[in-house]
N, C-alpha and C positions, 0 to 999 in steps of 0.2 A: 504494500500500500504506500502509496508518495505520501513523501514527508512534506506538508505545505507552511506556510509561516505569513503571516496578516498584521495589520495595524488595526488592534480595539481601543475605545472608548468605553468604558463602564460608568455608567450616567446614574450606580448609585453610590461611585466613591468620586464625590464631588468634594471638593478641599474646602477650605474656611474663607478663601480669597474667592471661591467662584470659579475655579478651571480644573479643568480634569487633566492629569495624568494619562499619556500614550503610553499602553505598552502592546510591548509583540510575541504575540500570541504562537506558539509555535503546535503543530499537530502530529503526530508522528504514533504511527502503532497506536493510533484510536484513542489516543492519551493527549492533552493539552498539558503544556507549562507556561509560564507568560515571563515576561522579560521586561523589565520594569527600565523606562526609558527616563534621558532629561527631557525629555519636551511635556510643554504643555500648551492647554489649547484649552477657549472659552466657548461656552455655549454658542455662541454665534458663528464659530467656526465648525460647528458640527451640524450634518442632515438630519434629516428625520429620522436615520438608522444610527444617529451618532457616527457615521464614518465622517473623515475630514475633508473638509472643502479643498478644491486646487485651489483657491484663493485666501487658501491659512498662510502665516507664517511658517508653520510646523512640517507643512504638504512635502517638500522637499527633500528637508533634514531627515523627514521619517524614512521618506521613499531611498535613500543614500543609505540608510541602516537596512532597511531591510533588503537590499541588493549585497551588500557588504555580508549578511548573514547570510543570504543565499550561495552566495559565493564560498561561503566556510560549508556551508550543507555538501556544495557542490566539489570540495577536494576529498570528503570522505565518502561519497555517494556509494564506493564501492562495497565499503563496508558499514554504511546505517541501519543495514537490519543488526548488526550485531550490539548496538546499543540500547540503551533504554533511554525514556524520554527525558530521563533525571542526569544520566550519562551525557548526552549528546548536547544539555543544555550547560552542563559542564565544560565541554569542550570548547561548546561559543563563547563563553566568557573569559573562558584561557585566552584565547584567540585572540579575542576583541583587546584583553590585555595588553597581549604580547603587540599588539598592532599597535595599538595606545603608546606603548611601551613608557607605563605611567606606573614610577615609584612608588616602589611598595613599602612603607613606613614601619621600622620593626615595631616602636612604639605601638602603632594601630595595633599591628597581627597580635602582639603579645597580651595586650590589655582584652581583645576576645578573646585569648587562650586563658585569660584570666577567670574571665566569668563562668566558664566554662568548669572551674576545677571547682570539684565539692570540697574537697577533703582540707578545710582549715590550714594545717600543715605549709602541704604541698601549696596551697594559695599562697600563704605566705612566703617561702620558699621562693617561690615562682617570681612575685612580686619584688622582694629582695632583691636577686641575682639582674633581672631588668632597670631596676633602677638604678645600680651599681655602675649596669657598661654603659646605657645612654649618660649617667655622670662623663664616662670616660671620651665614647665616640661621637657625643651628643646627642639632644633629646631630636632631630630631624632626623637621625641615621637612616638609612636604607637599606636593606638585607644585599644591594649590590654593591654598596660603600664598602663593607666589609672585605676586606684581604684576608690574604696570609697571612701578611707579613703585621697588618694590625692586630690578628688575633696576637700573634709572638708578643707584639710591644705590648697588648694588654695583658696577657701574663704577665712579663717583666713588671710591669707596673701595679697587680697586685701583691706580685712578691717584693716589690720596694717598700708596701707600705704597712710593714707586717704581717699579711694574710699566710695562715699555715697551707703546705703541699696538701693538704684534705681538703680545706676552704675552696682553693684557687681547683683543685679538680673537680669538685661538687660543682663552682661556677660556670669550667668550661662545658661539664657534661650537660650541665641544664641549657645552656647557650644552644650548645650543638645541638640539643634536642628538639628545643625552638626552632632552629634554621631547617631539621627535618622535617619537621609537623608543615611549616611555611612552603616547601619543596612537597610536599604531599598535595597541599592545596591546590598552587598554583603551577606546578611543572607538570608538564603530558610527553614523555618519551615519545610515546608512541607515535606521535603527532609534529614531535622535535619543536615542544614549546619548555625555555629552560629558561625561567623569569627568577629564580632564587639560585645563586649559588652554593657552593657547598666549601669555604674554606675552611671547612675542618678534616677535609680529603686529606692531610698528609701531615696534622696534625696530631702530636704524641702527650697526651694528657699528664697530668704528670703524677708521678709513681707516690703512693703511699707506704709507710711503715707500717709493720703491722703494730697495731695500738698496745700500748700496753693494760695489761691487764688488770681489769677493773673491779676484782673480786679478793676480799680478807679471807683470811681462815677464821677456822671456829672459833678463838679467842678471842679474836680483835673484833666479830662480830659482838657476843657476845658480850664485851665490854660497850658496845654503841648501847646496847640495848638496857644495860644496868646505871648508864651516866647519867650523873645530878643532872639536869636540864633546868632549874629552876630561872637561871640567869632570861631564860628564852623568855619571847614573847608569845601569848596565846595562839597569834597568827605560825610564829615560827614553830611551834611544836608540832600544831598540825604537820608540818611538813616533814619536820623529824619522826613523826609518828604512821608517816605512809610510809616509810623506808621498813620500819617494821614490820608493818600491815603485808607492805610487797611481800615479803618476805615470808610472811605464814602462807599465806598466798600461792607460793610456787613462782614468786619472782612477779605476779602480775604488776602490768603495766599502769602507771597513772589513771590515764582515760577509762580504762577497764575497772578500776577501784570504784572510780567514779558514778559508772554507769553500773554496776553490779545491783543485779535485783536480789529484793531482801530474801534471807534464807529461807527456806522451807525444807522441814522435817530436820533440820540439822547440815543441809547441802546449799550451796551457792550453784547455780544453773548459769552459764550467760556466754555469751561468742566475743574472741578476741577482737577487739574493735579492729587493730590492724589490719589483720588480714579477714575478716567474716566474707567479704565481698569476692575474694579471691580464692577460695578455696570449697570445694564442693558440699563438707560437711560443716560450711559457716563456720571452723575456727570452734567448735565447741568444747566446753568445758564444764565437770559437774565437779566440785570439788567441797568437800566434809568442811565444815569450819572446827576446826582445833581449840581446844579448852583457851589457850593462849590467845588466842584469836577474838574469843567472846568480848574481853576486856575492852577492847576498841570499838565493837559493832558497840556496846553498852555506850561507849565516851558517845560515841560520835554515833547514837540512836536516829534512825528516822523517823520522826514522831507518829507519820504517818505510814511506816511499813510498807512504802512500796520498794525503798531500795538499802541497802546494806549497810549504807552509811549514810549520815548527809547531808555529804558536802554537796549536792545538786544545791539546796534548799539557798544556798550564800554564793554559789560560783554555777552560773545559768550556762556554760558552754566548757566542757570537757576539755577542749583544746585549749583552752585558757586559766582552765586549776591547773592543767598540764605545766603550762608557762607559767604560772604563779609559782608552782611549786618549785621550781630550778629558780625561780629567784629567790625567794628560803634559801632553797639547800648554800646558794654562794654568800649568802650572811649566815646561816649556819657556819660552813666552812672556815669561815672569819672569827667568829663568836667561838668557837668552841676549839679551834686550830686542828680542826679536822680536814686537812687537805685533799685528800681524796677521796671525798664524801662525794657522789653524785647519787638522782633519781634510779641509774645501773646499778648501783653496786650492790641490790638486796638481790637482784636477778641472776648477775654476774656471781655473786659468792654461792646464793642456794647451790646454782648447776656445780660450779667448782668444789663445795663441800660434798657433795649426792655422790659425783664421780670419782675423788682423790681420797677422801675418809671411809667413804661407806661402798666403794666399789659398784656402785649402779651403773647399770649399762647406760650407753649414750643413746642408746633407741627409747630405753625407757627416761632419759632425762628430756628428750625432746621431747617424748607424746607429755611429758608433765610442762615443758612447757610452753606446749598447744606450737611448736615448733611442724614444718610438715614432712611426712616419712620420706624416706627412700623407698620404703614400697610400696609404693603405691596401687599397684596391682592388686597386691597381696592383700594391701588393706582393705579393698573393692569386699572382700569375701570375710573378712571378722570385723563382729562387733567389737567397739571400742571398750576396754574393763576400765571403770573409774576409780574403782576399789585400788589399782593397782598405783593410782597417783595419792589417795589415802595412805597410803602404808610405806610408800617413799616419804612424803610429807615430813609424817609424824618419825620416821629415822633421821630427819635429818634434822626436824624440832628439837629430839630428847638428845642428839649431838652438841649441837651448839646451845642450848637452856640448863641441860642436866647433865653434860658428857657421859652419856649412855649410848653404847652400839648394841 
């Protein structure tokens, strides 16, 4: 069936000034898409059918576009059955682009890549690393401004200004991934439309160390959890006191504390917020709350029982008790000259005391914590035992509370 392509007027999206919007209408495979034009055009310039007068301003400019789209119909003609109508209106606007050949601002691209991200975090993240390079190659840059040889001097230049080998690789990867998403959008191989480059073709991100390691033995735990605190402030214990929490817990995460619905029967139910969306059995997790553990769900009661703690009730968005809490723990750090205190290191020690003291396998220190298998196969065919992250737990409570193996 021929792909045909028109100039409508829709006379019931009439604007606030009185003129109507041309767009071009394209038909292909019994499917309509429209293509939204700059022209406009008043009631007087349209028939009775709403088509436009030869005697519009508009008559011309329209009839140049839509000869212009014929003619992009007309170099794929061979192959239009093989697209769809969503496809092939895609390709016209690469086109029209690359004809244009009208800069494509990273600023724009990335501020839609923004609105686009749910996940708190990674928004921020996202937001961050963009604000950083348009400081550097300015807020007008172009995804074709962009060199090599600029990316090389923006490196150099966040490693001038202190930025750690982890920072400056986190930045380039998010950047590159930017220019990929940008290259998704607007480049068609197939079609030899290349409107994004790609300078990070030959570039070598730079190497990280492996971090050191952010996990105490059972002693130094052990004494976090026996220390006067009283110097603290209320706000700051809370934070001291999720380090703990994690930590009966199985290492759970901040956001996960957070969100954790109230126990029932003596078990905490609830899906790792990290990854829930990413993994087929939501990241689940049912785990026993421990005698040691009650003490805190008590402190910090949710009066109304829907969730385990509650801190919902004073901190309205999980990714921001997240961020409060690291701001604690680095006036903690201060206050009490505990240097290597972070929101990791209840997670980092559980796994490192479970494996090094009490010899737990590492298959069973993952499924404890909600980490995902290597077998995945295998796992397709067994139910999950909960019991079995119970009974690690409590070995590695009555270790570092009671030194008992």
């Amino acid at each position: 069936m021929a792909t045909t392509i028109n100039a409508v007027v829709r006379p019931n999206q009439k604007k606030s000034d009185g003129t109507f919007n041309v767009k071009l209408r394209i038909i292909h495979q019994r499917k309509s898409a429209y293509l939204t034009t700059s022209h406009y055009v008043k009631k007087n310039e349209l028939d009775k059918e709403f088509r436009i007068k030869q005697n519009s301003p508009a008559y011309i400019p329209v009839a140049k576009d839509l000869e212009k789209i014929r003619n992009i119909i007309g170099e794929i003609s061979f192959d239009l059955d093989q697209y769809s109508i969503n496809e092939l209106v895609e390709i016209i606007n690469k086109k029209i682009n690359a004809s244009c050949n009208k800069p494509i601002l990273i600023k724009d691209f990335s501020d839609d890549m923004e609105k686009s991200i749910v996940v708190y975090g990674t928004k921020k993240y996202h937001h961050y690393t963009i604000a950083k390079a348009l400081r550097f190659f300015g807020e007008e840059s172009t995804f074709k401004g962009i060199t090599p040889s600029k990316i090389l001097e923006y490196e150099r230049y966040l490693r001038s200004i202190g930025n750690k080998e982890s920072t400056i690789n986190y930045i380039m990867k998010r950047l590159s991934y930017i220019f990929k998403c940008a290259r998704e959008k607007y480049n068609d191989e197939d079609n030899g439309i290349f409107l994004i480059p790609n300078p990070f073709s030959k570039y070598h991100f730079p190497k990280i160390l492996a971090p050191k390691k952010r996990s105490w033995d059972a002693a130094e735990f052990k004494k976090y959890i026996d220390r006067d605190i009283s110097i603290l402030s209320t706000r700051r214990v809370i934070a001291y006191d999720i380090v703990i929490i994690s930590f009966l817990l199985c290492g759970a995460n901040c956001a996960d504390i957070y969100e954790m619905p109230y126990p029932v029967n003596g078990y905490i139910h609830y899906f790792r917020k990290k990854t829930r969306n990413r993994r087929d059995d939501g990241a689940e997790m049912i785990i026993k709350v421990q005698p040691e553990l009650l003490n805190y769900i008590s402190k910090y009661e949710d009066p109304y029982k829907k969730r385990a703690f509650n801190f919902y009730l004073s901190y309205n968005d999980c990714d921001r008790f997240s961020d409060w809490i690291c701001g604690m723990i680095k006036h903690i750090r201060r206050i009490l000259s505990i240097p290597d205190l972070t929101t990791y290191v209840a997670r980092h020690t559980w796994a490192t005391i479970a494996y090094n003291d009490l010899r737990i396998s590492k298959d069973d220190i993952a499924f404890c914590l909600i980490h995902a298998s290597n077998h995945k196969i295998t796992e397709f065919y067994i139910k999950p035992d909960y019991m079995k992250v119970d009974e690690i737990n409590r070995k590695v409570i009555d270790w570092v509370y009671y030194g008992k193996k």
